[in-house]
GUSELO-518113 format. One line per field, with one value per residue: residue number from 1; residue in three letters; x, y, z of N, C-alpha, C, CB in turn. Coordinates in steps of 0.2 Angstrom, whole numbers, plus 5000, padded with zeros to 4 digits. Glycine has a CB too. Example, Ala and Ser with C-alpha at 12.3 -4.5 7.8 and 13.67 -1.06 7.14 Angstrom:
BEGIN
num: c(1; 2)
residuo: c(ALA; SER)
n_east: c(5066; 5064)
n_north: c(4972; 4989)
n_up: c(5039; 5035)
ca_east: c(5062; 5068)
ca_north: c(4978; 4995)
ca_up: c(5039; 5036)
c_east: c(5066; 5064)
c_north: c(4984; 5000)
c_up: c(5039; 5039)
cb_east: c(5057; 5070)
cb_north: c(4978; 4997)
cb_up: c(5045; 5029)
# end
This chain:
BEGIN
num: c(1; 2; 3; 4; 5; 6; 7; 8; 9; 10; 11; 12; 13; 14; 15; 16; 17; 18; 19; 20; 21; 22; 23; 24; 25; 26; 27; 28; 29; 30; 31; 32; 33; 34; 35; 36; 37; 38; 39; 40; 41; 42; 43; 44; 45; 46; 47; 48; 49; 50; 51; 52; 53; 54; 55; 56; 57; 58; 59; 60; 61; 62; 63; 64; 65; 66; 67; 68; 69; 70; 71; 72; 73; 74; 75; 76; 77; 78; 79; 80; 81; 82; 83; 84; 85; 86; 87; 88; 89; 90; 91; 92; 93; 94; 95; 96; 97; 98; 99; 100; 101; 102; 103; 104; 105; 106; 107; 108; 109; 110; 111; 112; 113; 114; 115; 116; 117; 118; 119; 120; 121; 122; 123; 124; 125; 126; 127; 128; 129; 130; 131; 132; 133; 134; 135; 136; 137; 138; 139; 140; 141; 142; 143; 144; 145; 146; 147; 148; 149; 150; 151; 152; 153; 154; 155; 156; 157; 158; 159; 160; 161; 162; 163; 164; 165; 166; 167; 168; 169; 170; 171; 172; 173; 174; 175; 176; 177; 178; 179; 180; 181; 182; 183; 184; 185; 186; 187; 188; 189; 190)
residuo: c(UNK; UNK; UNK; UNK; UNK; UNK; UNK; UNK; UNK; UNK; UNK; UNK; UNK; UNK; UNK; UNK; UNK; UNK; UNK; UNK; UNK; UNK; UNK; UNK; UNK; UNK; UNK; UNK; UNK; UNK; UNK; UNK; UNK; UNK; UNK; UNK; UNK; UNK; UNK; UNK; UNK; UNK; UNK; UNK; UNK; UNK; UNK; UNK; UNK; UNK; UNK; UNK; UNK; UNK; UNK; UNK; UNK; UNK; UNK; UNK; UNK; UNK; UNK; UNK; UNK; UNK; UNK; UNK; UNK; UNK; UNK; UNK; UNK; UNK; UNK; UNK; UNK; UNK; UNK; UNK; UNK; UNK; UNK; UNK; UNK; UNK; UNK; UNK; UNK; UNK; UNK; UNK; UNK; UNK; UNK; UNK; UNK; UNK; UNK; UNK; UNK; UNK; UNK; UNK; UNK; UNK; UNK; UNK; UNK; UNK; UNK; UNK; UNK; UNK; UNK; UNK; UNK; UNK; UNK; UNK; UNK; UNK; UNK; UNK; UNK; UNK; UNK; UNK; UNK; UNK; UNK; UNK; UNK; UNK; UNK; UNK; UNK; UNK; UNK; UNK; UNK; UNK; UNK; UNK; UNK; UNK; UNK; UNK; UNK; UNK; UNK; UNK; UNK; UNK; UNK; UNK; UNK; UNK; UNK; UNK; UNK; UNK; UNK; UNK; UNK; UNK; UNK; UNK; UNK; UNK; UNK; UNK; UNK; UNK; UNK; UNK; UNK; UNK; UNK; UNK; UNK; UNK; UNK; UNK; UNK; UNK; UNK; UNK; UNK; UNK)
n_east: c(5793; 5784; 5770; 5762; 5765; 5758; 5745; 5738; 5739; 5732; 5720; 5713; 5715; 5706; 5695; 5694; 5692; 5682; 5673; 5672; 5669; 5653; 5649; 5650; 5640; 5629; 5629; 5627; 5613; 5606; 5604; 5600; 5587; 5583; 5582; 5571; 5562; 5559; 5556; 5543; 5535; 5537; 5530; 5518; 5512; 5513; 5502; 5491; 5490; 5486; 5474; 5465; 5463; 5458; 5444; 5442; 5440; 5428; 5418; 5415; 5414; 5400; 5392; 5390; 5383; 5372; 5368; 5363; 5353; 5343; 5340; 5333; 5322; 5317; 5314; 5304; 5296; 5290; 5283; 5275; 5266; 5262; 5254; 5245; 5237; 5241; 5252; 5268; 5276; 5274; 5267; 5263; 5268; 5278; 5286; 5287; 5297; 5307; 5310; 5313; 5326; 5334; 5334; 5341; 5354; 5356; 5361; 5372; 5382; 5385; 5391; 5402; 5408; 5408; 5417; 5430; 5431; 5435; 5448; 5457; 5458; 5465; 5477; 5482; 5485; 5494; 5505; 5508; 5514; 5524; 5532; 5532; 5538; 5549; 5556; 5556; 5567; 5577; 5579; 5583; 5595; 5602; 5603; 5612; 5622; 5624; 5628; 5641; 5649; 5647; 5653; 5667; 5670; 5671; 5682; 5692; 5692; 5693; 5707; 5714; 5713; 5720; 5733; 5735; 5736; 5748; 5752; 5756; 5768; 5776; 5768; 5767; 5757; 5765; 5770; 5784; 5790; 5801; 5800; 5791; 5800; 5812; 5814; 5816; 5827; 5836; 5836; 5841; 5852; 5860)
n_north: c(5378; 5365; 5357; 5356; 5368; 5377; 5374; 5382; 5394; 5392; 5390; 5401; 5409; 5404; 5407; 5421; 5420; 5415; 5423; 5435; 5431; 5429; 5443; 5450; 5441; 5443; 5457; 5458; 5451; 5459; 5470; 5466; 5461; 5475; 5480; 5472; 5474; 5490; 5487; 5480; 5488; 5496; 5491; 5488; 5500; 5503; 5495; 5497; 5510; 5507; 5500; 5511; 5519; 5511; 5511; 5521; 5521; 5513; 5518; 5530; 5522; 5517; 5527; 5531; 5522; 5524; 5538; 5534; 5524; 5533; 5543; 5533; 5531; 5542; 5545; 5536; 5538; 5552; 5549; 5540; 5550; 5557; 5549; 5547; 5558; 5569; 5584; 5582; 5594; 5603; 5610; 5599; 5588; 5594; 5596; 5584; 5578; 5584; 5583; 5570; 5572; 5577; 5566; 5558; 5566; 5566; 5554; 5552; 5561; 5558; 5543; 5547; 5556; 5544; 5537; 5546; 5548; 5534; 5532; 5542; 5536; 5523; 5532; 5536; 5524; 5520; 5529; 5529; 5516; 5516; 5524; 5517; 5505; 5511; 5515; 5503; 5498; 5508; 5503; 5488; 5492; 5501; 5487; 5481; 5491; 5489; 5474; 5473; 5481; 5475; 5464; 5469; 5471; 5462; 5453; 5463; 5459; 5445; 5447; 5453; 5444; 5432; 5440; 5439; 5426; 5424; 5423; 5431; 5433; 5442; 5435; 5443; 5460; 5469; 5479; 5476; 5480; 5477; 5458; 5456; 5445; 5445; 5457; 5455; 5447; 5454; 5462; 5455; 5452; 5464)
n_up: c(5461; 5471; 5468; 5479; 5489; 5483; 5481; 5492; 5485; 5472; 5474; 5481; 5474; 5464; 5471; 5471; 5459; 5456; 5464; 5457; 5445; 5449; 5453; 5444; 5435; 5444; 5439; 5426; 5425; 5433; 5424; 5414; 5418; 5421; 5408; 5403; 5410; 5406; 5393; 5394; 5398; 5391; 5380; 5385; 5387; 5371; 5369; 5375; 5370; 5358; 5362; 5365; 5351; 5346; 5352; 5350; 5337; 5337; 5343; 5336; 5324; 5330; 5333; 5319; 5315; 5325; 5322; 5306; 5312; 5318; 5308; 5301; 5308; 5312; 5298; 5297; 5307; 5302; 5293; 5298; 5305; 5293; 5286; 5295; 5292; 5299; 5297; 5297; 5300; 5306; 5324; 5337; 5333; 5325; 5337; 5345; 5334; 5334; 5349; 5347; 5340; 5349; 5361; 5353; 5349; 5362; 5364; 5358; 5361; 5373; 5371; 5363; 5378; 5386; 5378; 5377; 5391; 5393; 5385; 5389; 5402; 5398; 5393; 5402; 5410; 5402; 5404; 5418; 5419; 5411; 5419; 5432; 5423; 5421; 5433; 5442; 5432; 5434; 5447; 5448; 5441; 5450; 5459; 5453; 5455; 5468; 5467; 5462; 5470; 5481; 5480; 5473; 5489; 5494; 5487; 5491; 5505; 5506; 5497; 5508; 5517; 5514; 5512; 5526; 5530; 5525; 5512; 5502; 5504; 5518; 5533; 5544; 5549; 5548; 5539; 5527; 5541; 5554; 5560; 5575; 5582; 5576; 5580; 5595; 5594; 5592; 5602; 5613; 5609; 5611)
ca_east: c(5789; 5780; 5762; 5759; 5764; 5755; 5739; 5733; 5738; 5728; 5714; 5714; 5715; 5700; 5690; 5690; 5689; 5675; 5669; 5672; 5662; 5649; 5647; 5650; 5636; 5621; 5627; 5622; 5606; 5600; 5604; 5594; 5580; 5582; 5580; 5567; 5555; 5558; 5552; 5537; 5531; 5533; 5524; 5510; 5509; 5508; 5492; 5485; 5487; 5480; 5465; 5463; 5462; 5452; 5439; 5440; 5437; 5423; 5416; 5416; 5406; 5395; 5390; 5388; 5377; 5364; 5363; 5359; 5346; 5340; 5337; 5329; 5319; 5315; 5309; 5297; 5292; 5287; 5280; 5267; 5263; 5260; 5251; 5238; 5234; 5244; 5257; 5273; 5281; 5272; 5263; 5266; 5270; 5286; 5289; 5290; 5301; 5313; 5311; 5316; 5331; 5339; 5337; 5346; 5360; 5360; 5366; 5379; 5386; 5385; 5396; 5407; 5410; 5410; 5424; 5433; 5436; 5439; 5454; 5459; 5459; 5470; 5483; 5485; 5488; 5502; 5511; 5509; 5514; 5531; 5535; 5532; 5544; 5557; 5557; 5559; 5573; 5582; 5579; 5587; 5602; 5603; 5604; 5619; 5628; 5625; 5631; 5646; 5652; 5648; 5659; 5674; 5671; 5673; 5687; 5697; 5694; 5697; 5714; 5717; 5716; 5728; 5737; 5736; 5739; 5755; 5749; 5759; 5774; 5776; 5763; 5765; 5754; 5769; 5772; 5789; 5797; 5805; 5795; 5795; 5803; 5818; 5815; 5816; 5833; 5842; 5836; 5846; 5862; 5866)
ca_north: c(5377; 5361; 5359; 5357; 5374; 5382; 5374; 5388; 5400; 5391; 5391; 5409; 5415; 5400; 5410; 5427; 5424; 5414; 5430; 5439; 5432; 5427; 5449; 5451; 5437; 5450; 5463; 5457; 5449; 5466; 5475; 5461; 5464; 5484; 5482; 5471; 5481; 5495; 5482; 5476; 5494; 5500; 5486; 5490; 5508; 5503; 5492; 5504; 5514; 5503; 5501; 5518; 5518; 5504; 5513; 5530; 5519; 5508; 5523; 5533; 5518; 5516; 5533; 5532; 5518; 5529; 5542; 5530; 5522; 5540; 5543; 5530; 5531; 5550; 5546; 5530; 5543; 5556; 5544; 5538; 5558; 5560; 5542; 5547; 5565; 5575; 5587; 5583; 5600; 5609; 5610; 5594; 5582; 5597; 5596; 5577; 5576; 5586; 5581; 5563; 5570; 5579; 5562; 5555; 5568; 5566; 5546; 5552; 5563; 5550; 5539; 5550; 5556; 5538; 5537; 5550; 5543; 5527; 5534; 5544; 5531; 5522; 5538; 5538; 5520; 5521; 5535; 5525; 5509; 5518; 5527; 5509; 5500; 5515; 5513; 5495; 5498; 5510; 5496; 5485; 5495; 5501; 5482; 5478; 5493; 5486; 5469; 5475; 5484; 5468; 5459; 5472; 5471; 5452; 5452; 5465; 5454; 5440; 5446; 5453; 5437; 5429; 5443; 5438; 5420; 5425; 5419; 5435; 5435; 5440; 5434; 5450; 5462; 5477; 5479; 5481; 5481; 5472; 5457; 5455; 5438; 5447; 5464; 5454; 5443; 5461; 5463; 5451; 5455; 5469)
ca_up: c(5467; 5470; 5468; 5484; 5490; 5475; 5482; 5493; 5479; 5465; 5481; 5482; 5464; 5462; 5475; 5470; 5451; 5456; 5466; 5454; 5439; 5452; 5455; 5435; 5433; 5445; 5437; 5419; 5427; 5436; 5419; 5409; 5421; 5420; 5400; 5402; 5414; 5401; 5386; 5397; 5399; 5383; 5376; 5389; 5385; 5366; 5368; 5379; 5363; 5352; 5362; 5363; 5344; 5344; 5356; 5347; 5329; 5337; 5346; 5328; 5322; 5335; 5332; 5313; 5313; 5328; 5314; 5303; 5314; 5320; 5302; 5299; 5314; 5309; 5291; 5300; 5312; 5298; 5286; 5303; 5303; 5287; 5284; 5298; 5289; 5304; 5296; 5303; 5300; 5312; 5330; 5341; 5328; 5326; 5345; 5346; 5330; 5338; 5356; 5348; 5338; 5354; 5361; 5348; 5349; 5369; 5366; 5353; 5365; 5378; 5370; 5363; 5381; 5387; 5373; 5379; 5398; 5392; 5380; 5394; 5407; 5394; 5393; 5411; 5412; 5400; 5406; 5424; 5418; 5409; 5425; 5436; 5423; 5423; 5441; 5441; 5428; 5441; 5456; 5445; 5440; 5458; 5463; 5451; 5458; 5474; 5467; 5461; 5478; 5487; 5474; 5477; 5496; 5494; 5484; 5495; 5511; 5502; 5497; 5515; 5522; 5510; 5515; 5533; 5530; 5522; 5505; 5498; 5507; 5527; 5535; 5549; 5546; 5550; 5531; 5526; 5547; 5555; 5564; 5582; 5584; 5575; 5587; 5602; 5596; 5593; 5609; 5617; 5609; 5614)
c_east: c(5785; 5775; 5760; 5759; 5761; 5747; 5735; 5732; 5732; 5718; 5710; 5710; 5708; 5694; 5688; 5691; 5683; 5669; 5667; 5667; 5655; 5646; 5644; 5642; 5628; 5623; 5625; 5615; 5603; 5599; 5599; 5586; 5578; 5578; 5574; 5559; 5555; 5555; 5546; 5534; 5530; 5526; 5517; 5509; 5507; 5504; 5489; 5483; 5485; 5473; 5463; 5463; 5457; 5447; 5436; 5435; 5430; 5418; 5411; 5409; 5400; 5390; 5385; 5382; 5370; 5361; 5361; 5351; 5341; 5336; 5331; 5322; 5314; 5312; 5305; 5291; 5288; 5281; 5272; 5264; 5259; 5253; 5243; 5235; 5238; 5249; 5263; 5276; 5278; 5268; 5267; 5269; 5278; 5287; 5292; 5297; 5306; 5314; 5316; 5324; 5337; 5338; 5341; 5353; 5362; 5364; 5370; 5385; 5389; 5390; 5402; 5414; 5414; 5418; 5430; 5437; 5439; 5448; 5459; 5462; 5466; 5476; 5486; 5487; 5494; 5508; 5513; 5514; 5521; 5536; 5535; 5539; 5551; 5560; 5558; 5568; 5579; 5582; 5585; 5594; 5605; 5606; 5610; 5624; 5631; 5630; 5639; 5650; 5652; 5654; 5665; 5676; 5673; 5679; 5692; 5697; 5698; 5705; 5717; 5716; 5721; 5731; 5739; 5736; 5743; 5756; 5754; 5766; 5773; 5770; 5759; 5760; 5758; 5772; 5779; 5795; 5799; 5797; 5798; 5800; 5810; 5820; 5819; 5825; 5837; 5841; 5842; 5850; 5863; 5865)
c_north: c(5371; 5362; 5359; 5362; 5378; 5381; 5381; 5394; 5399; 5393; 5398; 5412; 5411; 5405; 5414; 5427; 5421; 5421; 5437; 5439; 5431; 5438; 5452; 5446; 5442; 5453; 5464; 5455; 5454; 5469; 5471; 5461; 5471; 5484; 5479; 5471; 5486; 5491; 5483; 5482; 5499; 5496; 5486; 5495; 5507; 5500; 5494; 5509; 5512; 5504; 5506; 5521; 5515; 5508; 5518; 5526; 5516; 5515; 5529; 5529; 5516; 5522; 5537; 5527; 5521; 5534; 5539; 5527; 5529; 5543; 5540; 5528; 5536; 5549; 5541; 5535; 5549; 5553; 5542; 5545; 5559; 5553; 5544; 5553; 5570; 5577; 5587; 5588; 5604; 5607; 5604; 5588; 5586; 5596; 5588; 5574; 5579; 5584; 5574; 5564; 5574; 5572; 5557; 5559; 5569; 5561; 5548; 5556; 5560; 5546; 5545; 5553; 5551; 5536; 5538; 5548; 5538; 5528; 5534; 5540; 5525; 5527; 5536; 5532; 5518; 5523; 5530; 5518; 5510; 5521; 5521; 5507; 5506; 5513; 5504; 5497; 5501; 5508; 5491; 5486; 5496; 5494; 5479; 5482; 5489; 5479; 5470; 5479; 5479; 5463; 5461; 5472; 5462; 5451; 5456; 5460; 5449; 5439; 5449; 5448; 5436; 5432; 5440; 5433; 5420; 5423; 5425; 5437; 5435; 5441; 5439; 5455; 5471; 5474; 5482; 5483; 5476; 5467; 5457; 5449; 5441; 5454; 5460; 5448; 5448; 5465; 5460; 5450; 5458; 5470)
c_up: c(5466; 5469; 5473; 5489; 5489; 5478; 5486; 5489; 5475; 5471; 5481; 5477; 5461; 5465; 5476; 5462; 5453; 5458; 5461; 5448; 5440; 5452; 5446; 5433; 5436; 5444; 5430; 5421; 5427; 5429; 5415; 5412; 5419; 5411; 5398; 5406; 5409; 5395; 5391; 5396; 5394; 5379; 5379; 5387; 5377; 5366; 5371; 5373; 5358; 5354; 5364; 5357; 5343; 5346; 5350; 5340; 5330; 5339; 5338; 5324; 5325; 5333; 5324; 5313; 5319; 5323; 5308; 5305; 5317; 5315; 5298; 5301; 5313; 5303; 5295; 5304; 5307; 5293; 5291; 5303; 5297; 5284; 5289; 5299; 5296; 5299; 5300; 5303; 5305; 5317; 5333; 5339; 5328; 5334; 5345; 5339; 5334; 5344; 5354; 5346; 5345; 5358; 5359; 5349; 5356; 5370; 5363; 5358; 5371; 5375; 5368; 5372; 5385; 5384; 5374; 5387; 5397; 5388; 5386; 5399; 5403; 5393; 5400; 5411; 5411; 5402; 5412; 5423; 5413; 5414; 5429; 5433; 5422; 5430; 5443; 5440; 5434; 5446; 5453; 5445; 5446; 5461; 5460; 5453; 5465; 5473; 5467; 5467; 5480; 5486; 5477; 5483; 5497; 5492; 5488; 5501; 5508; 5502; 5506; 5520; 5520; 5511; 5523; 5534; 5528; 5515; 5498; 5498; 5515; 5530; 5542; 5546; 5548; 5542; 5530; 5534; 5548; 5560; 5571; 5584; 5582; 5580; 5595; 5601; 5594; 5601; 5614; 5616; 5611; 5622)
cb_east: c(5785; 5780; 5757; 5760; 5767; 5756; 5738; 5734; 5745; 5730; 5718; 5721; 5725; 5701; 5690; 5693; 5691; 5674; 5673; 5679; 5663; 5653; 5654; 5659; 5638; 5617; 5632; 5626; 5606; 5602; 5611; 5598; 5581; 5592; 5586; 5569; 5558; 5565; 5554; 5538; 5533; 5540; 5525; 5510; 5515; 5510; 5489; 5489; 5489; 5481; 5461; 5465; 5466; 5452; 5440; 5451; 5442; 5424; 5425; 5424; 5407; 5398; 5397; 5392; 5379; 5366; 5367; 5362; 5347; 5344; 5339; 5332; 5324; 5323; 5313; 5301; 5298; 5293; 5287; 5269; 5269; 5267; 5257; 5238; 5223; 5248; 5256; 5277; 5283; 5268; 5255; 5262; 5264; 5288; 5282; 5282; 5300; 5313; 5304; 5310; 5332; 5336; 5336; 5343; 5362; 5356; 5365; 5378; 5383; 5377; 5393; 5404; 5407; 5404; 5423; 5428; 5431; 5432; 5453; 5455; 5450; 5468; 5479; 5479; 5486; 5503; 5507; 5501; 5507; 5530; 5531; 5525; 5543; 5556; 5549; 5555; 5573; 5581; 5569; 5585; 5602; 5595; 5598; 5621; 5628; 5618; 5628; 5645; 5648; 5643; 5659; 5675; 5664; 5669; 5686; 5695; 5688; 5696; 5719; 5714; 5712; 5729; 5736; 5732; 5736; 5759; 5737; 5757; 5775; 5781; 5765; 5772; 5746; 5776; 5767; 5785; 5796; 5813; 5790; 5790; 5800; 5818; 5804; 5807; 5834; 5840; 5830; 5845; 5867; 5865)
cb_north: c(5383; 5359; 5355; 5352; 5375; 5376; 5368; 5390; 5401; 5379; 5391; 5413; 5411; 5393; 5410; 5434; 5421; 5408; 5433; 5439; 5427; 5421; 5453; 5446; 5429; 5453; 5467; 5451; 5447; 5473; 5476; 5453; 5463; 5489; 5481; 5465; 5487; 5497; 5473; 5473; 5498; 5499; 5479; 5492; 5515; 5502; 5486; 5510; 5519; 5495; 5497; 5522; 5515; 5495; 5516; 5536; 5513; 5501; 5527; 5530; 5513; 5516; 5538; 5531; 5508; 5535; 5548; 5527; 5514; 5544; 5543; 5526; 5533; 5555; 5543; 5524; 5547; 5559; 5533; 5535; 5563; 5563; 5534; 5544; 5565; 5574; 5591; 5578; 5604; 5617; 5610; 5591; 5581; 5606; 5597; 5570; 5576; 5593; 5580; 5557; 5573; 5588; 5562; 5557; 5573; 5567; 5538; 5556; 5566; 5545; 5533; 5556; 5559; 5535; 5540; 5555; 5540; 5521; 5542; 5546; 5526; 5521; 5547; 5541; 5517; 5523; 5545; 5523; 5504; 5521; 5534; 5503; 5494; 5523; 5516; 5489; 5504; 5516; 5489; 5484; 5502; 5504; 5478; 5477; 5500; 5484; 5466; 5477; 5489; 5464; 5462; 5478; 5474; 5446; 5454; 5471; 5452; 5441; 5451; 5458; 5429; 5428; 5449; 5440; 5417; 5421; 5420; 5440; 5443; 5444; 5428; 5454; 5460; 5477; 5484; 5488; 5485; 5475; 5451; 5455; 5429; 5449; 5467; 5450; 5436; 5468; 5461; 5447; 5456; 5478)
cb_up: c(5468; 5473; 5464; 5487; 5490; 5465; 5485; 5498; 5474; 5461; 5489; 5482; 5455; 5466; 5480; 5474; 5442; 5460; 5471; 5452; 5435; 5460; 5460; 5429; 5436; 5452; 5437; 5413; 5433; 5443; 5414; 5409; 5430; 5420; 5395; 5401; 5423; 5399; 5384; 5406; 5405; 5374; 5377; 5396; 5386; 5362; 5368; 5386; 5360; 5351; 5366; 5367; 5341; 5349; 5364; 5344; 5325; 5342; 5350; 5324; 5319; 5343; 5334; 5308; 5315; 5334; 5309; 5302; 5320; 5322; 5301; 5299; 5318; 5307; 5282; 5308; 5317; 5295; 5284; 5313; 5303; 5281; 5287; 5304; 5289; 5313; 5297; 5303; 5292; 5309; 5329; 5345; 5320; 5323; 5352; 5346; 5323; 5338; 5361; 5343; 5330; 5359; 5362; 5338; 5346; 5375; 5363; 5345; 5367; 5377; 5364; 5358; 5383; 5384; 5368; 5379; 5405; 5386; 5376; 5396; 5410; 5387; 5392; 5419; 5410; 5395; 5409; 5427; 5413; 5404; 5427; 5433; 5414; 5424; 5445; 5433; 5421; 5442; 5459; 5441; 5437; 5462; 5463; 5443; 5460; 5477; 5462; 5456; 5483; 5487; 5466; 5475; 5500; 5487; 5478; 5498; 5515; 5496; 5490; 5518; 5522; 5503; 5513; 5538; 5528; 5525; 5504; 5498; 5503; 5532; 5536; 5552; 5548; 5561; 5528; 5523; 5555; 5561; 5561; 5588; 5580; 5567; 5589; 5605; 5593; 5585; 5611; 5619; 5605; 5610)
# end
């Protein structure tokens, strides 16, 4: 066959591989997006749990160094008691020592609670921020099936032109009968 007959074949065969690798090309995209919403949100959730480590650890030490200065606080306080002849073990001088260590253990509580929401509020972020990039992931995936159907619907038309431009053979679209131009000259023999 010449090449110049060939051409609309090569035409053709050009225009649905291109479709073809063009549907194959968003369907590795959306996947490569899918798996990288899935990264993104791991990676979020783990340094959400780091800095809810971090908090918990800073939290911890925040707390040790109060009992330290509470104690220190506490012996200063006793030392002024006993330096200006009161007793500190009994009567008002025991009331204000104790009043001062219940507010000592109402900040530690305080922060610990503090500590606690903030953790928290980290937990819930993660969970949210893995269920977000799931959900991505599955938009994504969703979007290469899509690709890939549009692809094959490309590709069917495609060849059903070429089929209706005769690019396969007879150009009628009565598959396999007779066409009419031959109907109509057995007509008028007999």
């Amino acid at each position: 066959m010449p090449i110049v007959p060939a051409i609309p074949y090569i035409l053709a065969a050009a225009s649905t591989a291109a479709t073809v690798v063009s549907t194959e090309d968003a369907k590795k995209a959306d996947s490569a997006a899918a798996s990288t919403s899935t990264q993104i949100a791991q990676y979020n959730a783990n340094v959400d749990a780091a800095d809810s480590a971090q908090i918990d650890e800073d939290t911890q030490q925040n707390i040790d160094n109060m009992r330290s200065d509470a104690a220190t606080y506490m012996s200063r306080q006793q030392t002024a008691f006993v330096s200006s002849g009161v007793v500190g073990n009994t009567g008002s001088a025991l009331a204000v020592r104790a009043a001062t260590a219940g507010q000592f253990a109402m900040k530690e509580q305080q922060a610990w609670q503090d500590s606690q929401a903030k953790e928290e509020t980290l937990a819930s972020e993660a969970q949210a921020g893995i269920a977000e990039g799931a959900a991505q992931a599955d938009q994504y995936d969703l979007e290469g099936q899509a690709a890939v159907l549009s692809g094959a619907s490309k590709v069917a038309g495609q060849l059903y032109s070429y089929n209706q431009q005769g690019l396969f053979g007879s150009s009628s679209p009565n598959a396999g009968g007779v066409s009419p131009s031959t109907n109509n000259l057995s007509n008028q023999l007999f």
